[in-house]
N, C-alpha and C positions, 0 to 999 in steps of 0.2 A: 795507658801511658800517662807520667804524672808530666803535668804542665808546671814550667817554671816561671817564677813572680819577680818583679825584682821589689824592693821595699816600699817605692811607690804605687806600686800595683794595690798594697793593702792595708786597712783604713786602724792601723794601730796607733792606739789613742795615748804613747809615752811621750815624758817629758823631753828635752834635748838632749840630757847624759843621758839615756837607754838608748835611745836614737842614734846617738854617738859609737854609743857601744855595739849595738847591733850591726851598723855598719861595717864594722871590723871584725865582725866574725866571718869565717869562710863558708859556710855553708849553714843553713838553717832547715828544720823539717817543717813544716806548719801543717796544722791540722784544725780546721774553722778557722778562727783570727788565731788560735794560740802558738807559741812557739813549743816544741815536743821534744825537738833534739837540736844540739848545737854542736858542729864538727870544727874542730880548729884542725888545718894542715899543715906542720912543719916540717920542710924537708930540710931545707935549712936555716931558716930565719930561727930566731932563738925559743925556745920551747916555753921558757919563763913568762915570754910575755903574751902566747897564745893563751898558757895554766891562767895570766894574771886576766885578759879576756874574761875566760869563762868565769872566772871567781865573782871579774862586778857583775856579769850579764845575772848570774844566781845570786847577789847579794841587792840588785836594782829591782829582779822580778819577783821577790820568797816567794811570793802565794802561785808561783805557776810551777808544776813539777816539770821541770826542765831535763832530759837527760845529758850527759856532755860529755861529747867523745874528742881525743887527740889523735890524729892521726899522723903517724911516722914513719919511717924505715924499721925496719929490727933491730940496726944498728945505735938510733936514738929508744929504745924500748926502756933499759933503764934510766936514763936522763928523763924519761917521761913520770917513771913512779919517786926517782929523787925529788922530782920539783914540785908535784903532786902530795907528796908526803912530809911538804915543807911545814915545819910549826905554826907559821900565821895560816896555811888554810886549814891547820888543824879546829879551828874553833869557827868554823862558819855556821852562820843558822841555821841554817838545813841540814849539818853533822858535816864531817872531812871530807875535803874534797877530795880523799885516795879515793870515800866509798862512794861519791857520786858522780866520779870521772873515770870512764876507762881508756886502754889503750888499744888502738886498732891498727896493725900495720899492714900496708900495700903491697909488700915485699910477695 
């Protein structure tokens, strides 16, 4: 059984924007101190600003290979690769965020 942290449980050494950021993502995997996967859940809050989440969370961390999933309905499925496929995350440093973001749905 994996045992759940909450942020202050562990001794991550970021500035107060990651800090910031991390806070607001919905769920995180961690694995030793690193972050490994980051899951935004929109069922109905706006998908945009989950995608914009995870863009600074991999634009604050580069050097960590981060995976990063959205997770939706079926019925937000393409509103997830629209937003994802928007032109400004088309040129993030670590390549688009179509290819380093999938969608996961609950349905």
């Amino acid at each position: 059984m994996t045992k759940g942290f909450s942020l202050e449980d562990l001794p991550f050494n970021f500035d107060d924007v990651t800090i910031k950021t991390i806070r607001n993502i919905d769920v995180l995997w961690i694995k030793g101190l690193a972050i490994v996967r980051a899951f935004e859940v929109e069922d109905t809050t706006s998908i945009y600003s989950g995608i914009l989440r995870m863009a600074d969370l991999l634009s604050l961390l580069p050097t960590l290979k981060i995976i990063i999933h959205i997770v939706a309905p079926v019925t937000r499925r393409d509103e997830v690769f629209r937003q994802i496929s928007r032109p400004v995350f088309s040129v993030m440093e670590g390549g688009p965020l179509s290819e380093l973001c999938s969608y996961v749905s609950y349905d």
